[in-house]
C-alpha positions as a Python dict, from the first residue, in 0.01 Angstrom:
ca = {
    (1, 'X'): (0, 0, 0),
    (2, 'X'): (-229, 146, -241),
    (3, 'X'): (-606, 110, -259),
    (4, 'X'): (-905, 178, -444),
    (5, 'X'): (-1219, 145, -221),
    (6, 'X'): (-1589, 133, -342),
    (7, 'X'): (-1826, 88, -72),
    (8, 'X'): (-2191, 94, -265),
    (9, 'X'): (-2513, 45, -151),
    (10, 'X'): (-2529, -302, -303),
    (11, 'X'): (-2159, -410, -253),
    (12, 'X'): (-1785, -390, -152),
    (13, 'X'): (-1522, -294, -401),
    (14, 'X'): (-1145, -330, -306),
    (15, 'X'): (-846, -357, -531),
    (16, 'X'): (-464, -329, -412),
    (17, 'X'): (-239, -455, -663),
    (18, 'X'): (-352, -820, -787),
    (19, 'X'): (-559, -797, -484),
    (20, 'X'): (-958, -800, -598),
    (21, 'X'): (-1244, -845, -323),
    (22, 'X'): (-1590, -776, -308),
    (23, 'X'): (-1890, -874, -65),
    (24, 'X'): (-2189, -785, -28),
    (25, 'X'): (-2296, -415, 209),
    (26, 'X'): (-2464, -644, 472),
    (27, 'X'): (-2345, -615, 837),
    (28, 'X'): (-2531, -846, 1054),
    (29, 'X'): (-2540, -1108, 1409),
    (30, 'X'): (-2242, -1368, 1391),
    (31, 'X'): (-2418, -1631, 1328),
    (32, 'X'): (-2268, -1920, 1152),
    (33, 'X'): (-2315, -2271, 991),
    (34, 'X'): (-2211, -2568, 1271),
    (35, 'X'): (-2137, -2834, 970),
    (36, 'X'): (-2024, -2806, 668),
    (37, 'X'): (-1881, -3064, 398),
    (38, 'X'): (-1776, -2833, 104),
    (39, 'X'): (-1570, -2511, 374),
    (40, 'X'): (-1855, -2274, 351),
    (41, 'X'): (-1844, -2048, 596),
    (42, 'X'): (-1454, -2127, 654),
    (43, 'X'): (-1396, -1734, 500),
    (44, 'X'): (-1657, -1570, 712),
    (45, 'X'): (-1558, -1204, 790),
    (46, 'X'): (-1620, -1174, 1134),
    (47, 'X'): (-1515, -886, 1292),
    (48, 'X'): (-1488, -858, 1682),
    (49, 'X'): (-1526, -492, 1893),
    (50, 'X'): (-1303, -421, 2188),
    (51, 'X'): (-1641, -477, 2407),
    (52, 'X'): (-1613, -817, 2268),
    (53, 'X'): (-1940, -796, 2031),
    (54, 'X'): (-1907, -948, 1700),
    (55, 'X'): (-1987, -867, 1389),
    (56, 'X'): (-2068, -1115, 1023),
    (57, 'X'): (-2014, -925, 726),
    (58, 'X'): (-2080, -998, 350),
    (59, 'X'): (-2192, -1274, 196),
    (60, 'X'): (-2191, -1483, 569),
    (61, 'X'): (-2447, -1243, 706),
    (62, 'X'): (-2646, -1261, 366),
    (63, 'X'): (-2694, -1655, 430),
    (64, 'X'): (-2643, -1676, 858),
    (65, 'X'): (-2720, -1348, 1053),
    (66, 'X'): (-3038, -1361, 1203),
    (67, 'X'): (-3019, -972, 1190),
    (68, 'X'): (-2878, -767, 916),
    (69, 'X'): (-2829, -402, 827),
    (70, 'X'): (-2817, -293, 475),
    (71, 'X'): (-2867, 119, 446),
    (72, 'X'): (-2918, 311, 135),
    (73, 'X'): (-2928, 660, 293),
    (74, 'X'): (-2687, 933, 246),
    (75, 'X'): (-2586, 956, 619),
    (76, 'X'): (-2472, 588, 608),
    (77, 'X'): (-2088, 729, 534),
    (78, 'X'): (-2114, 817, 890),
    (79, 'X'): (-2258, 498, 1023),
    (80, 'X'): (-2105, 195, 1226),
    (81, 'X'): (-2251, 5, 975),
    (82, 'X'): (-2011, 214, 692),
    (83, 'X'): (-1714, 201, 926),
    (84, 'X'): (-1723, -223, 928),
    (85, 'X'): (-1781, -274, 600),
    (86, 'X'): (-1458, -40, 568),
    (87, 'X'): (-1245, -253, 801),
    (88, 'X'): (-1358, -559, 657),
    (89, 'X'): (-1234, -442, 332),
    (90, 'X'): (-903, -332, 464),
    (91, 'X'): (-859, -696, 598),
    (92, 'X'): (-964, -849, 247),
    (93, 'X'): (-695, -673, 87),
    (94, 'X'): (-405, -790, 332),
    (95, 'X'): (-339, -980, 582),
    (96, 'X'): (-37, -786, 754),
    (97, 'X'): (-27, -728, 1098),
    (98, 'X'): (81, -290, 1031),
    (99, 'X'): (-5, -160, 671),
    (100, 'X'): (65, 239, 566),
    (101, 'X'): (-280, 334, 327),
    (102, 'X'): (-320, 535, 47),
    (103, 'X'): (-643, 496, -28),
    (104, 'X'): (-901, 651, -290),
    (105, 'X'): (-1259, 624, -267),
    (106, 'X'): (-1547, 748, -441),
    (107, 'X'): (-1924, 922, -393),
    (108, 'X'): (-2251, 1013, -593),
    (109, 'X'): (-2204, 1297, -781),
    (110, 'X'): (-2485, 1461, -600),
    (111, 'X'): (-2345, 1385, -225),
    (112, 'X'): (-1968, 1492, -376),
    (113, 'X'): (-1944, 1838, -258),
    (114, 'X'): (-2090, 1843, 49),
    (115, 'X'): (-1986, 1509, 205),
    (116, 'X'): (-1606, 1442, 38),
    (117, 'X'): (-1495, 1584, 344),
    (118, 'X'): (-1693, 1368, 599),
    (119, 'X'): (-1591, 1082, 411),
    (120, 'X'): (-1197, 1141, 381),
    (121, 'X'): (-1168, 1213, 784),
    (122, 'X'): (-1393, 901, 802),
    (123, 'X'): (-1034, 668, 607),
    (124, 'X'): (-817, 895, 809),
    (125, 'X'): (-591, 759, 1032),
    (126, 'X'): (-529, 437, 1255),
    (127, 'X'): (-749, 150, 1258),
    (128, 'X'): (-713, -149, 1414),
    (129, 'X'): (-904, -446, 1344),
    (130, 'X'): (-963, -773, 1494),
    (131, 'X'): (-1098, -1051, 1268),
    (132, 'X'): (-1195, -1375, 1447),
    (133, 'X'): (-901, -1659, 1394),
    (134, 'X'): (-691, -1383, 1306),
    (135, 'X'): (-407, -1180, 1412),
    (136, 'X'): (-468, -812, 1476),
    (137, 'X'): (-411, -546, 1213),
    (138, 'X'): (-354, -179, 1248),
    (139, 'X'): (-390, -26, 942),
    (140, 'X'): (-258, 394, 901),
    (141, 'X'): (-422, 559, 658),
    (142, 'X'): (-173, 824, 592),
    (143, 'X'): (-376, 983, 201),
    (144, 'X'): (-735, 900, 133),
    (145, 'X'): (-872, 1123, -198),
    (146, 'X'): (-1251, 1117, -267),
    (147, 'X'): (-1350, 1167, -617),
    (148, 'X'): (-1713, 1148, -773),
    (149, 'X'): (-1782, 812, -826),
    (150, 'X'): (-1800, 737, -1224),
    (151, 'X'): (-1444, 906, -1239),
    (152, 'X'): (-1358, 551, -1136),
    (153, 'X'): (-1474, 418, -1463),
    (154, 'X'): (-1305, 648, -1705),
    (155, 'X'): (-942, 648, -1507),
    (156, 'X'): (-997, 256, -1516),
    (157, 'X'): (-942, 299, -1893),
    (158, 'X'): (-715, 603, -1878),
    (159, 'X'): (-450, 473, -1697),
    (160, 'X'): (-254, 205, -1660),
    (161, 'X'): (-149, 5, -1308),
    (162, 'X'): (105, 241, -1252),
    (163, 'X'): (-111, 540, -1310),
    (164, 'X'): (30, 644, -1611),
    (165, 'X'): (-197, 766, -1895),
    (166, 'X'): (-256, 523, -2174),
    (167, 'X'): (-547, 675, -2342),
    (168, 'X'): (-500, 985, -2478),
    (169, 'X'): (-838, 1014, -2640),
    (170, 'X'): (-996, 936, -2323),
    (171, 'X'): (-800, 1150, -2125),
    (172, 'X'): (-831, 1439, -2370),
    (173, 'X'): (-1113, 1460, -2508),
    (174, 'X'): (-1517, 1522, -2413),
    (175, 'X'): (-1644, 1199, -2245),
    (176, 'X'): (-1991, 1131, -2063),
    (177, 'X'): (-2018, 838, -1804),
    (178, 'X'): (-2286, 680, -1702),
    (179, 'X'): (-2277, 468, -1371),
    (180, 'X'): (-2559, 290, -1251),
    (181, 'X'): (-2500, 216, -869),
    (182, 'X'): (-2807, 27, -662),
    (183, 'X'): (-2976, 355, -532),
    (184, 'X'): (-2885, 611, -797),
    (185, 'X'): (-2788, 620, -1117),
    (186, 'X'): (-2476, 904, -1173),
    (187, 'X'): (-2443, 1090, -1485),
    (188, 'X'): (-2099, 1196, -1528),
    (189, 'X'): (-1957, 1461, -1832),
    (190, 'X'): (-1558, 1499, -1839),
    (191, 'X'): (-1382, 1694, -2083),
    (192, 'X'): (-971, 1631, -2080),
    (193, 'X'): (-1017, 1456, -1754),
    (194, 'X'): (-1231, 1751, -1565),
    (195, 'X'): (-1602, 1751, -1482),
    (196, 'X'): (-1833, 1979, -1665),
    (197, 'X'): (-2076, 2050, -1365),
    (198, 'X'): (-2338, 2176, -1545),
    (199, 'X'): (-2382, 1860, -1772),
    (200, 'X'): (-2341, 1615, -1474),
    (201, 'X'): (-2652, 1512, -1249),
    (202, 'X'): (-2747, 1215, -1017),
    (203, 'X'): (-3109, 1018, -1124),
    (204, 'X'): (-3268, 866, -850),
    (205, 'X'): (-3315, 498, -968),
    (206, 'X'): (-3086, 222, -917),
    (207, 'X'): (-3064, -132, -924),
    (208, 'X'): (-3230, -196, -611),
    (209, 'X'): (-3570, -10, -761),
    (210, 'X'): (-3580, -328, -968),
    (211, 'X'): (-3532, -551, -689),
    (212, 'X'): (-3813, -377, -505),
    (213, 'X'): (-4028, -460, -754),
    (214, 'X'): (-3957, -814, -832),
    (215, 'X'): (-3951, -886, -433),
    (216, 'X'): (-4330, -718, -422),
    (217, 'X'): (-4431, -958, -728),
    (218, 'X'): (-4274, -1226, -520),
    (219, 'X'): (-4450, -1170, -219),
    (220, 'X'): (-4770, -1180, -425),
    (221, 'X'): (-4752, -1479, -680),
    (222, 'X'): (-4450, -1676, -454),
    (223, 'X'): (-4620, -1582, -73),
    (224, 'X'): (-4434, -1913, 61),
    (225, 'X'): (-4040, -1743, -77),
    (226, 'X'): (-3853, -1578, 219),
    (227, 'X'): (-3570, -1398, 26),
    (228, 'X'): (-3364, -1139, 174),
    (229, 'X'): (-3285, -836, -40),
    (230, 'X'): (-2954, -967, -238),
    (231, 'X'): (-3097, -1294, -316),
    (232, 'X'): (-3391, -1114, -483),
    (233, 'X'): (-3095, -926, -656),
    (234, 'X'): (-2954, -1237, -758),
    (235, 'X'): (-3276, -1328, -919),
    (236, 'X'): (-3288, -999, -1086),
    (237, 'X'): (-2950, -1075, -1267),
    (238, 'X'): (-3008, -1447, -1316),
    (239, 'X'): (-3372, -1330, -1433),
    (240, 'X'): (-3546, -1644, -1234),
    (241, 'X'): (-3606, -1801, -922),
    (242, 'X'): (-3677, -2140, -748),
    (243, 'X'): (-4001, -2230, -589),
    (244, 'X'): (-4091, -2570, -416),
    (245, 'X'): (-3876, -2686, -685),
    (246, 'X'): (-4003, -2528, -1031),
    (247, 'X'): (-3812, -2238, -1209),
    (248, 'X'): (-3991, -1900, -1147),
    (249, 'X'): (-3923, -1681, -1494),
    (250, 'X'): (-3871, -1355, -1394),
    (251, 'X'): (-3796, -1191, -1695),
    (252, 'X'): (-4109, -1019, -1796),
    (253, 'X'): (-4129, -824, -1482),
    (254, 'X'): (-3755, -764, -1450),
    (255, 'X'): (-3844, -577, -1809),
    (256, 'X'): (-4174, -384, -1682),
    (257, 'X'): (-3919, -265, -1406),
    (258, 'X'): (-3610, -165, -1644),
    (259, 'X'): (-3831, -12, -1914),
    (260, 'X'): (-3919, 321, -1737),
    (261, 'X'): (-3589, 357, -1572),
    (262, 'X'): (-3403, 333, -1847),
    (263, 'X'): (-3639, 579, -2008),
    (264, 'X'): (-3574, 821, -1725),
    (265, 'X'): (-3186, 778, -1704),
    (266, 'X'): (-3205, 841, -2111),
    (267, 'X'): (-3402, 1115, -2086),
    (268, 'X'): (-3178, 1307, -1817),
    (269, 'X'): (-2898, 1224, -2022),
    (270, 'X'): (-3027, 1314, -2326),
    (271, 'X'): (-3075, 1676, -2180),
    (272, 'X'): (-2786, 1733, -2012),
    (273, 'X'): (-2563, 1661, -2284),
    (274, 'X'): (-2733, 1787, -2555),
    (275, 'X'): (-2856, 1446, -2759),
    (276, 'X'): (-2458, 1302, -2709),
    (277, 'X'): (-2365, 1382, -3054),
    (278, 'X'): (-2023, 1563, -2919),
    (279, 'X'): (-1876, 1338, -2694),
    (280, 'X'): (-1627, 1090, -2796),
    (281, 'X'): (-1777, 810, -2608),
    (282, 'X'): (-2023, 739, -2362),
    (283, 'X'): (-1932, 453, -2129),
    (284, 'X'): (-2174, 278, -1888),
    (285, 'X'): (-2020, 115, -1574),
    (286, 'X'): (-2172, 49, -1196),
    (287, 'X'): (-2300, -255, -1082),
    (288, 'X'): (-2628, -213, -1316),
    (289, 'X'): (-2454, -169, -1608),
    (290, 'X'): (-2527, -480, -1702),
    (291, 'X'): (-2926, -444, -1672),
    (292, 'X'): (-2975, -51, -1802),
    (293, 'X'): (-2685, -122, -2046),
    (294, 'X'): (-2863, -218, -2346),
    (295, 'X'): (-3155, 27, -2337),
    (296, 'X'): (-2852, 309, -2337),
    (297, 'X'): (-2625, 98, -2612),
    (298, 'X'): (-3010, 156, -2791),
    (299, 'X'): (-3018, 488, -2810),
    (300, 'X'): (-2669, 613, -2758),
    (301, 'X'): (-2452, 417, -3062),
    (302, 'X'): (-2127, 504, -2934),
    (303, 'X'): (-2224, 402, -2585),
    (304, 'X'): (-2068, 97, -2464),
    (305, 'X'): (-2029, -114, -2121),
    (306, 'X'): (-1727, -168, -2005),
    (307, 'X'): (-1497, -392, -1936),
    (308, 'X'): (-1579, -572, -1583),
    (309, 'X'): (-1832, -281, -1514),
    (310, 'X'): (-1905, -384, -1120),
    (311, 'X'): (-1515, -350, -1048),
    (312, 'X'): (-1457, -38, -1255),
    (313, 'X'): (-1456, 221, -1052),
    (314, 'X'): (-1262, 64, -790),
    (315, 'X'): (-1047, -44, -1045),
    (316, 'X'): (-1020, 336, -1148),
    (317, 'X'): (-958, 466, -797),
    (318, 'X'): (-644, 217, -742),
    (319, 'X'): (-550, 329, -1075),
    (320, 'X'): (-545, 689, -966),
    (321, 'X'): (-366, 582, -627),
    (322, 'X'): (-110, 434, -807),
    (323, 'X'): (-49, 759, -962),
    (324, 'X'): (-58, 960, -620),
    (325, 'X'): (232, 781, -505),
    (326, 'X'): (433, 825, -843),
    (327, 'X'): (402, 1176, -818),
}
């Protein structure tokens, strides 16, 4: 099986065929609800150690775990925390008992070189897995390839599913990405489908900058709202909350928030590829596409978010599996 894996500081990415999953980067205490009428809770990912200690991951420990871990360090790769949200994507994608993986994965452009190889021994090899009301799985990684992240996005449009190249002006000519992830925001050039280093950079703002600040102005005008980090998220996207009832508009400070990182994000762009006049297209993917995405469409014209932007780059790295196994 082939796979394209994007683990991000905000969320799980997974694609394998017609195969699409994603949950959110929590791992926390197993927890879970003791009555439900409408099956919530009945697709739980609970994953259970060989000491016997479980695990709730995703959108169960969001809504359940008492105690959740959610990093947005560079060292996480090399976490427990990393490793189970890994498995529990492996078991989202197939429910096979033995599974052979090719799998390609993705990190910030500023982590690439030094950690790619940290992070391919990390998908290396044999692991088993043990999912609560589940058989067993033992899944052999046997090719992992990790590529800078917003690659994902412009092979998602460059190839086809069986990684063969459909866009010729994409794949020849000078292209800039931006991806905005939840931590940083990765600016990408390509020209005929290799980077140009000197005109690709990492900014360090994200979606979860945003959330930061709308769960502050929470805490100050809404002291009686216990939200955990990706339910203020959700408010960020949905642009409002509920309190004792009323709608909470959170628009206005959602915009003091987006304003100056977009700015910033422009600005580094801006500079490193000399205004944008020469590339073909600029294309904006990540799971913030959606919020920084206008400010860039603003400034940029032939800037444009794409198509499903939060599954793009995992999209992209199946893509590029696909092709891996062709050749």
């Amino acid at each position: 099986m082939n796979a394209g894996i994007d683990i991000g500081y905000s969320a799980v990415k997974a694609i394998a065929g017609q195969r699409r999953v994603t949950f959110p980067s929590v791992v926390g205490t197993p927890e879970r609800a003791r009555f439900s009428l409408n099956g919530d809770g009945a697709h739980d990912i609970i994953l259970e150690a060989v000491d016997g200690t479980a695990y709730l991951v995703g959108e169960g420990a969001v809504m359940q775990s008492r105690q959740v871990i959610r990093r947005e360090d560079r060292a996480w790769i090399e976490s427990e925390a990393y490793q189970r949200l890994m498995l529990a994507a492996f078991s989202e994608l197939t429910r096979a008992k033995v599974v052979s993986l090719t799998v390609v994965t993705g990190l910030p452009v500023a982590y690439f070189t030094r950690d790619k190889g940290t992070l391919r021994d990390s998908f290396l090899g044999e692991h088993r897995v043990t999912r609560r009301d589940r058989h067993s799985q033992l899944f052999k990684v046997t090719d992992c390839r990790v590529i800078p992240q917003p690659f994902g996005a412009l092979l998602s449009l460059a190839l086809d599913d069986q990684g063969r190249i459909v866009d010729q002006a994409l794949a020849t000519g000078a292209v800039g990405i931006v991806d905005v992830g939840g931590k940083t925001t990765n600016l990408l050039s390509v020209n005929r489908l290799s980077e140009i280093a000197r005109e690709t950079a990492s900014v360090d703002v994200g979606a979860w900058q945003t959330a930061r600040a709308v769960g502050d102005w929470l805490s100050d005008n809404c002291p009686d709202l216990q939200l955990r980090d990706h339910q203020v998220m959700a408010g960020v996207i949905e642009r409002e909350v509920s309190y004792y009832g009323d709608t909470v508009d959170l628009g206005p400070i959602v915009d003091q928030s987006l304003e100056p990182m977009a700015e910033q994000v422009i600005a580094q762009a801006t500079q490193l590829w000399n205004g944008g006049a020469s590339l073909k297209a600029i294309l904006v993917s990540g799971g913030g596409a959606l919020l920084l995405g206008p400010y860039i469409q603003q400034r940029f014209r032939h800037a444009h978010v794409v198509s499903d932007p939060v599954y793009a780059n995992a999209l992209g790295y199946w893509r590029f599996a696909q092709r891996i196994a062709r050749q």
